[in-house]
C-alpha positions as CSV (number, residue, x, y, z in Angstrom):
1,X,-22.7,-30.1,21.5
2,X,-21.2,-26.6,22.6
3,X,-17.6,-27.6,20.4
4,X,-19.5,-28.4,17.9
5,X,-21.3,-25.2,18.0
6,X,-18.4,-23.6,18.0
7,X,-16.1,-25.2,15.3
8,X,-19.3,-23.8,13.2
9,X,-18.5,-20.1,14.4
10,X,-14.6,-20.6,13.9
11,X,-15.5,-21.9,10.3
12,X,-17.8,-19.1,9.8
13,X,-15.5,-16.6,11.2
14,X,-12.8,-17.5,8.9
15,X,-14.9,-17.0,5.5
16,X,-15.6,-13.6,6.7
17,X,-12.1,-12.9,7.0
18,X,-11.3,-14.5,4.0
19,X,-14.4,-12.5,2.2
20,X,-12.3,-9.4,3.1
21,X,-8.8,-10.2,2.3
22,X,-10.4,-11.3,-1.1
23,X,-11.8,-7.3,-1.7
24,X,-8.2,-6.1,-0.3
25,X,-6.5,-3.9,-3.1
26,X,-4.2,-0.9,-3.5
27,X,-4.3,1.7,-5.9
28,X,-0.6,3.2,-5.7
29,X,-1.7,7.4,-4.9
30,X,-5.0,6.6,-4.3
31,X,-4.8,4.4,-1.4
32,X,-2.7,4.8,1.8
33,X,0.7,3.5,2.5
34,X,0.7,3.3,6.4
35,X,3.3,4.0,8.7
36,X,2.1,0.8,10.7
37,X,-1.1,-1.2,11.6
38,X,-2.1,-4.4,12.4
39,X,-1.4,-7.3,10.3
40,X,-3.4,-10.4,11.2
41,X,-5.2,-13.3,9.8
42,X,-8.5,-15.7,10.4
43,X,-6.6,-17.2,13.5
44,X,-6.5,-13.9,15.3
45,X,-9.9,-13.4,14.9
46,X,-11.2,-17.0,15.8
47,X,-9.1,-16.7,19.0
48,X,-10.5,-13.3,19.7
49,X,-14.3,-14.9,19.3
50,X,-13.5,-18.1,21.1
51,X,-12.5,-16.0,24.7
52,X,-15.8,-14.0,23.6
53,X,-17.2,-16.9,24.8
54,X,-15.9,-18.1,27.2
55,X,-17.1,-14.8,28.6
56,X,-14.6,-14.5,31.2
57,X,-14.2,-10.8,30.7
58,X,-11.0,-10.3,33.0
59,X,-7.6,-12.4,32.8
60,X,-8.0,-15.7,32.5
61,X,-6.0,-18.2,30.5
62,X,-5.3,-16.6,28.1
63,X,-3.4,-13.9,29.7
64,X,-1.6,-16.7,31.8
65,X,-0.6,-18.4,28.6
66,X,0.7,-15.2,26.8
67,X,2.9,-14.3,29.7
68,X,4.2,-17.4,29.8
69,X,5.0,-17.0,26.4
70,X,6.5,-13.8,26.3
71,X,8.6,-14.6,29.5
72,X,9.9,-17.8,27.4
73,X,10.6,-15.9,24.2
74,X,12.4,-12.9,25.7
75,X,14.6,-15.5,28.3
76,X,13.0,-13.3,31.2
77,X,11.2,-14.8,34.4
78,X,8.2,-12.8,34.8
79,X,6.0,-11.0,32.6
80,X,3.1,-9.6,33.5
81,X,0.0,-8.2,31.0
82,X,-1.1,-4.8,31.1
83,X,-3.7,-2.4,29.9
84,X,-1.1,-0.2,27.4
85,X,2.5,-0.1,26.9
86,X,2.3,3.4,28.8
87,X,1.0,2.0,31.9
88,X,3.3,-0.5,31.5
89,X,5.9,2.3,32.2
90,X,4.4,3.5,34.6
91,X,4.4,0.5,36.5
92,X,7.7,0.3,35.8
93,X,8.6,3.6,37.6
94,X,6.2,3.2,40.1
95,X,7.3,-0.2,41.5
96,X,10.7,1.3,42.4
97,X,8.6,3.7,44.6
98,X,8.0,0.7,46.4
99,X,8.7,1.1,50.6
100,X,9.8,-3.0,50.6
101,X,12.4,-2.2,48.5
102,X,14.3,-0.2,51.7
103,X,17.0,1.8,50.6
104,X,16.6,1.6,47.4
105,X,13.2,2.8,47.0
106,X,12.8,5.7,45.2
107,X,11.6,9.1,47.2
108,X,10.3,12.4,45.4
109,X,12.6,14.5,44.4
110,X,15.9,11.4,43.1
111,X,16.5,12.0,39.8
112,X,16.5,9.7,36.7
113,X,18.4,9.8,34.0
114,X,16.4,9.7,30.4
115,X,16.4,11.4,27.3
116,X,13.6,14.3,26.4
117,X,13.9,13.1,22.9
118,X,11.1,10.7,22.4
119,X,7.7,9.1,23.6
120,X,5.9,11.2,26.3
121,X,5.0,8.2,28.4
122,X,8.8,6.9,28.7
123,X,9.2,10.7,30.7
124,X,5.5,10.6,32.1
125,X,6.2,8.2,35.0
126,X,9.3,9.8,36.4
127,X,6.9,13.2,36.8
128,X,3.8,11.4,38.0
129,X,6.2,9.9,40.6
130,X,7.4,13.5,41.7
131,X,10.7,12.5,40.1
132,X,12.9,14.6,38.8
133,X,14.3,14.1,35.3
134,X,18.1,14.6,34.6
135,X,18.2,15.2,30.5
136,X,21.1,13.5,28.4
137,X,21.3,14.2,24.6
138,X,20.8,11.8,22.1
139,X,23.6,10.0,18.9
140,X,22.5,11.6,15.6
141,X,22.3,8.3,13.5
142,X,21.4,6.1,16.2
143,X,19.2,8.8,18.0
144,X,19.6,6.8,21.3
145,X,21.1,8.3,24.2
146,X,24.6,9.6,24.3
147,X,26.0,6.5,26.7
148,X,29.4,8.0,27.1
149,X,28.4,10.8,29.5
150,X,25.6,9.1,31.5
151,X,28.2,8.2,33.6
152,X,29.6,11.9,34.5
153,X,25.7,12.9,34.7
154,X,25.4,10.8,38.2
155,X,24.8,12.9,41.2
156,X,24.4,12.1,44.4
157,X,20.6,12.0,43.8
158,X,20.6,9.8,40.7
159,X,18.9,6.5,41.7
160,X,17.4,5.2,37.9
161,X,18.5,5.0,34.3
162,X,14.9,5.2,32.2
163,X,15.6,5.0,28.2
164,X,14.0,3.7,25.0
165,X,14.9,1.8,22.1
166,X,14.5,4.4,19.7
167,X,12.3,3.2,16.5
168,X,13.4,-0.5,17.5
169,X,17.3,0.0,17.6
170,X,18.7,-1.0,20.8
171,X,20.9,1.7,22.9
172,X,24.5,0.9,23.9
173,X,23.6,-1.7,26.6
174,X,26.7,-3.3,27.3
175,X,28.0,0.9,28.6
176,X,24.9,1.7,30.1
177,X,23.9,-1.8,31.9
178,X,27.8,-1.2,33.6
179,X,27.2,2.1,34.7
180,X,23.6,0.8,36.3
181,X,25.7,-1.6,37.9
182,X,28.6,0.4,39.3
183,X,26.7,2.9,40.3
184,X,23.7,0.6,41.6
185,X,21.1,2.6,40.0
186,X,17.5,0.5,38.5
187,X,17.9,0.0,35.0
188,X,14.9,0.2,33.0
189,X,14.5,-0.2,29.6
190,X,11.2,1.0,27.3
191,X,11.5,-1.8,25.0
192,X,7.9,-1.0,23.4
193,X,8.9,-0.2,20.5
194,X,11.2,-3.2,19.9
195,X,10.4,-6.1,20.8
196,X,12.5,-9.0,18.6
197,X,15.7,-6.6,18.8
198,X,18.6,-8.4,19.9
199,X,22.2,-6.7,21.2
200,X,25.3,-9.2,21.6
201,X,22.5,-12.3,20.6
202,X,20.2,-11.3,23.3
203,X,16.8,-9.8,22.9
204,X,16.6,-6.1,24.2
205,X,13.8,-6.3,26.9
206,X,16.4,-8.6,29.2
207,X,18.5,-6.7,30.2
208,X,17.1,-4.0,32.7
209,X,15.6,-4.7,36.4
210,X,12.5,-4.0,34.5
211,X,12.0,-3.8,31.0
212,X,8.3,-2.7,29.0
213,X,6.0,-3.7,25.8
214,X,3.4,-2.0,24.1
215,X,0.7,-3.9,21.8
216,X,-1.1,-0.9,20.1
217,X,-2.0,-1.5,16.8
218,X,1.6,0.5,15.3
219,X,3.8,-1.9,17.4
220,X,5.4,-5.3,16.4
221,X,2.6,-6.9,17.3
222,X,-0.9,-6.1,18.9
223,X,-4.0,-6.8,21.0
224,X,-5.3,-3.2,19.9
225,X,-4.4,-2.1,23.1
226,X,-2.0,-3.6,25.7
227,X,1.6,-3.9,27.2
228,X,3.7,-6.0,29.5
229,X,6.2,-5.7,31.9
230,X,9.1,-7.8,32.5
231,X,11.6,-8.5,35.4
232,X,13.8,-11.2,36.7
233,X,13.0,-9.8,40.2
234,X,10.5,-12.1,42.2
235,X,10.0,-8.9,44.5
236,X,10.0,-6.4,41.7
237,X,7.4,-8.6,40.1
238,X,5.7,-8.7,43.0
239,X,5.8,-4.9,43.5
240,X,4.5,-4.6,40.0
241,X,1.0,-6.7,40.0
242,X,0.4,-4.9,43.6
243,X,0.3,-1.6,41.8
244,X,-1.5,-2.9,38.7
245,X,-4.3,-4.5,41.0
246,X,-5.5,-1.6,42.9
247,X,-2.0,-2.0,45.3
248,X,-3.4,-4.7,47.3
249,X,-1.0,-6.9,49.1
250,X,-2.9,-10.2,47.9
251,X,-1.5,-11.8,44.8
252,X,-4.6,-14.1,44.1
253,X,-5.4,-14.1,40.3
254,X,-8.7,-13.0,39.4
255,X,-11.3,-15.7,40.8
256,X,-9.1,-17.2,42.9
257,X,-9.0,-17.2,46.6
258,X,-6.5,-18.3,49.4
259,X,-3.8,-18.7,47.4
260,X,-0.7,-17.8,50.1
261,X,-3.0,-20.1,52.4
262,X,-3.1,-17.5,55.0
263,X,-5.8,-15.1,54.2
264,X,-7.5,-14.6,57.3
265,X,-4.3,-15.2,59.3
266,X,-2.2,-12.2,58.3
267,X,-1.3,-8.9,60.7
268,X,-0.3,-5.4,58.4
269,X,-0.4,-2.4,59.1
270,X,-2.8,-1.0,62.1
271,X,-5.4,-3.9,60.9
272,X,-7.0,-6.1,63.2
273,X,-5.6,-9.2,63.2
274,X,-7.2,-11.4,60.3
275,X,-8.0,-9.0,58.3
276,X,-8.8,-10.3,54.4
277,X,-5.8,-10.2,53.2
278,X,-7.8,-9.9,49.2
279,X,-8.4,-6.3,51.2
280,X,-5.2,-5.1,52.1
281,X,-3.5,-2.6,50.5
282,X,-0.2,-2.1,50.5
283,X,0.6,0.8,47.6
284,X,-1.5,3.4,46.6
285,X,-1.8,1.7,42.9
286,X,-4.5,1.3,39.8
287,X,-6.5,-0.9,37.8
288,X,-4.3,-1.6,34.9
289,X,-5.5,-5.0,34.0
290,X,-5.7,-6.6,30.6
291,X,-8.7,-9.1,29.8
292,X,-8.5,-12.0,28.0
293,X,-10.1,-11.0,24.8
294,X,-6.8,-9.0,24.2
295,X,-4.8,-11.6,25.5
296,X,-6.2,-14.6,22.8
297,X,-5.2,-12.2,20.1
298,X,-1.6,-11.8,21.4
299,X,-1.4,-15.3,21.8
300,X,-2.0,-15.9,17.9
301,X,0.0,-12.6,17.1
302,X,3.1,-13.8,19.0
303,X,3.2,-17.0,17.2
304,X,4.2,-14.3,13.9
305,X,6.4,-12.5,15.3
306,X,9.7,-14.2,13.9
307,X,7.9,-13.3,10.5
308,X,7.1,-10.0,11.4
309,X,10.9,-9.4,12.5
310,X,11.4,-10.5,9.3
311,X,9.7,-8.6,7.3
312,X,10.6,-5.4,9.3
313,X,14.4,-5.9,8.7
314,X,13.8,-6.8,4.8
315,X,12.1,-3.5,4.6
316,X,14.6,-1.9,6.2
317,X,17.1,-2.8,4.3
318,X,15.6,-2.3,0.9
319,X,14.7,1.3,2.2
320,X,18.8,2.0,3.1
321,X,19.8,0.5,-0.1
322,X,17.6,3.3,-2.0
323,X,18.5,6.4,0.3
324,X,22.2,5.6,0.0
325,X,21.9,7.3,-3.2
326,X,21.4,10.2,-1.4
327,X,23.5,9.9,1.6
328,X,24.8,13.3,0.7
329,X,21.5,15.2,1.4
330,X,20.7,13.1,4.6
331,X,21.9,10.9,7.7
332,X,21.2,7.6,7.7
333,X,20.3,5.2,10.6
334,X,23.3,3.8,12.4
335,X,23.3,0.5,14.4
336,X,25.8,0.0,17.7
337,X,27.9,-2.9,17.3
338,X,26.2,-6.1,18.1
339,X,22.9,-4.9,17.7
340,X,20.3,-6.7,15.6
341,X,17.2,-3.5,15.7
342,X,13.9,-5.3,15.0
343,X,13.0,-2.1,13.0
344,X,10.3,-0.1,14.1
345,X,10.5,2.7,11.1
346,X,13.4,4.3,9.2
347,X,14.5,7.4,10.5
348,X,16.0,10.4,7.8
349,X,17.6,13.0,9.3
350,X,17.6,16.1,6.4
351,X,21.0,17.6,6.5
352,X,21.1,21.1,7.2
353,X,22.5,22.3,4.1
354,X,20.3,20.0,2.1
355,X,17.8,21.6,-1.2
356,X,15.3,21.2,0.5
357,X,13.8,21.0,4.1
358,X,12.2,18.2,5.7
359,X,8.4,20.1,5.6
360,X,9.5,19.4,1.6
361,X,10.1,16.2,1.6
362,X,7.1,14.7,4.2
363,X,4.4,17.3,2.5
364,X,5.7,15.3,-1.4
365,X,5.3,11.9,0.6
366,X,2.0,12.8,2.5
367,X,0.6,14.3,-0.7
368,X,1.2,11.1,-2.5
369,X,-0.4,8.7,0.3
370,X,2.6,7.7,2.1
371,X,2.4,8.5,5.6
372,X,5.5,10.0,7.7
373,X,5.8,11.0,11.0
374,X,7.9,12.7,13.7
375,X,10.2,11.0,16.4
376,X,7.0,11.7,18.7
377,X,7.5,14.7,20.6
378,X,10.6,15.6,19.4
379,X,12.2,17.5,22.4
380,X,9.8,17.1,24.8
381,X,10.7,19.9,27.3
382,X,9.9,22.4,24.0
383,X,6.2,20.6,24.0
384,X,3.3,22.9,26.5
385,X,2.7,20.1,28.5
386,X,6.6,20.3,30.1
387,X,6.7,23.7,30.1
388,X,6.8,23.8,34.2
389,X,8.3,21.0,35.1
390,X,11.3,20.1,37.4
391,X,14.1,18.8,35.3
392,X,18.2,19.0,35.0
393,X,20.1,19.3,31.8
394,X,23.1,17.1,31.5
395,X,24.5,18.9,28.5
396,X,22.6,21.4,25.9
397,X,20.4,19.1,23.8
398,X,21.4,20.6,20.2
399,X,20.8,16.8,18.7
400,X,17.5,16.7,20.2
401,X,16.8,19.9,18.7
402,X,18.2,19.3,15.7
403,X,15.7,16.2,15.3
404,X,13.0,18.2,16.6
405,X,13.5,20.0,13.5
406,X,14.7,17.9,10.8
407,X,14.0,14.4,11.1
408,X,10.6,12.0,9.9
409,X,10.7,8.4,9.4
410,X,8.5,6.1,7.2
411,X,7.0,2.9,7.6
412,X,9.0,-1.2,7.6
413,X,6.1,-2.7,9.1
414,X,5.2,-5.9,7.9
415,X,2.0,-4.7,6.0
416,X,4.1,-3.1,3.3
417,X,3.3,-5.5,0.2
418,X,6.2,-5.7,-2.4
419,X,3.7,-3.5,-4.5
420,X,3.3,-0.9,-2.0
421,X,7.5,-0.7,-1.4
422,X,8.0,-0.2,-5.1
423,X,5.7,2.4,-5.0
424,X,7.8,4.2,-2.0
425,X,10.7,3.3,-4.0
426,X,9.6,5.2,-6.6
427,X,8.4,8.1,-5.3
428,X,12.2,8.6,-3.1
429,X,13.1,8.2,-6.8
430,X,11.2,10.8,-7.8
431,X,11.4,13.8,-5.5
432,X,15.1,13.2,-5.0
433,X,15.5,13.3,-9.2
434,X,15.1,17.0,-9.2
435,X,18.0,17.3,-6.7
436,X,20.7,15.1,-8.6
């Protein structure tokens, strides 16, 4: 009786989605061209509905499925679901705080090589850790992180390498997973913002000790909010879901009990004897879950995402093929060798001695309902927030000041209809005609 109650609801939930994608239009400069946003169907919603009732409101099967998926489509061993990609970096960061892992742990004050060109929560971490941050500049083109002088950056302190995949293109990986390895500093990578990118035919996300995903609406794909982390480590792993779950030193999954067999048998800390191990704590963590609501619509979203990676690099490319014409007035993206970016926008770089400036060009594009934005914070050490902090310059960051100040970047996402890229196209066409 109860499934056939609910194959009514899926059936009725998919004539209301269908009801809406029926009204869906676009009025080119009436109606907005997005930078990004979810792009979904009727099987996103029914899956979303059916955990609604199930009405187990924390992670349940869903969640276990999901990771299981995203472990087997990266080629990584554990993943494990959380509340944001920015939580998932700061589990990332925190983990290697950890006392079990001995020497290696990270202590306040060991530095940790990133770049201040970027997402506020790939730097967060490292400060909410009482880390300090060692700057490195970034490649104009690429606007990833100048690999070839990480390695004379190292100082005696240095114990991490923590650096993004900027807008989806993957950083010189095969230079900077070497030096990590030389030098026996963690490697991790924020892969939130592209997940599908692949660097010598393997996904970006693999490489690191730990590696991170975000699943907010503007990423590749989404549960409206969420992240992951990923490891090969058992004990990093480990590490990981301790300071997700509050930092307890049980590893039961929510609603289970007993599952190390020994939970009233186990002696940590100054605790009596038998204490319940579902009680012990052994980091001082957080509750960064993810329910399983969010999980069934990852499920269904992941099952896209070769089309969605897709769709991103076709965009892409049709966007380079247009601004070539007008290489002269801007830099272009650039793409390391071996690297396949699973786009997440298309950055342009206004030269210096360009017409025209970039407020020029993103005020002609925002007035006409195409949507632009910055690379984030731009130099974050130049934003209030980081105005006091702790940090150590590798070199002067003129490239990270130079896309503070002259770089946007538009929208590949998969929701761009062919009718709403000719209109971009035409519009590039357009402001750039009074320059030729």
């Amino acid at each position: 009786m109860e499934e056939e109650i609910r194959t009514e609801i899926r059936k009725k939930v998919s004539e209301i989605y269908k009801l809406r994608k029926s009204s869906e239009t676009f009025h080119p400069g009436q109606d907005n061209v997005n930078y990004a946003g979810r792009v979904y169907d009727e099987k996103e919603m029914i899956s979303l509905v059916d955990s609604s009732l199930d009405f187990w409101l924390t992670a349940g099967r869903y969640a276990d499925q999901l990771e299981k998926e995203l472990s087997k489509f990266l080629g990584v061993k554990h993943c494990l679901l959380t509340n944001s990609g920015s939580s998932a970096n700061l589990l990332a960061v925190s983990a290697l705080t950890s006392p079990k892992l001995g020497d290696r742990r990270l202590l306040p004050g060991d530095e940790v090589i990133t770049t201040a060109c970027g997402f506020p929560t790939t730097l967060n971490p490292i400060l909410q850790n009482q880390l300090k941050p060692v700057f490195v500049d970034v490649e104009l083109g690429s606007y990833n992180i100048q690999a070839d002088i990480v390695e004379e950056t190292i100082s005696e302190k240095t114990k991490a390498i923590c650096i993004p995949h900027t807008l989806g293109n993957p950083f010189n990986l095969d230079k900077i997973s070497k030096i990590a390895k030389k030098h026996h500093l963690w490697l991790i990578e924020d892969n939130c913002d592209a997940l599908g990118s692949v660097y010598n035919k393997q996904y970006t996300g693999s490489f690191g000790d730990l590696s991170t995903l975000s699943f907010y609406p503007a990423h590749h794909i989404t549960m409206g909010e969420g992240g992951a982390i990923l490891t090969n480590h058992t004990l990093l792993k480990e590490i990981v879901a301790s300071f997700r779950d509050w930092g307890r030193d049980c590893w039961c999954d929510p609603g289970h009990d007993d599952t190390c067999g020994r939970r009233f048998s186990w002696k940590l800390g100054s605790l009596p004897y038998g204490y319940d191990h579902k009680y012990i704590y052994s980091h001082i963590g957080y509750n960064l879950k993810v329910t399983d609501m969010q999980a069934a619509v990852g499920l269904r979203q992941l099952e896209k995402l070769p089309d969605f990676i897709r769709s991103r690099r076709k965009n892409f490319d049709i966007l380079h093929k247009v601004f070539l014409d007008y290489e002269n007035h801007l830099v272009l993206p650039q793409i390391a060798e071996g690297a396949e970016p699973s786009w997440f926008g298309f950055p342009i770089l206004v030269r210096d001695d360009a017409p025209f400036n970039r407020n020029d060009i993103v005020n002609f594009f925002e007035n006409r309902k195409i949507a632009t934005r910055m690379l984030f914070g731009g130099n974050l050490i130049r934003q209030p927030a980081y105005e006091d902090i702790d940090f150590r310059l590798a070199d002067s960051l003129e490239n990270t000041d130079l896309v503070m100040n002259n770089l946007f970047w538009i929208g590949v996402y998969p929701g761009i209809t062919d009718e709403k890229m000719d209109y971009v196209i035409s519009m590039i066409r357009k402001f750039f005609k009074e320059f030729q």
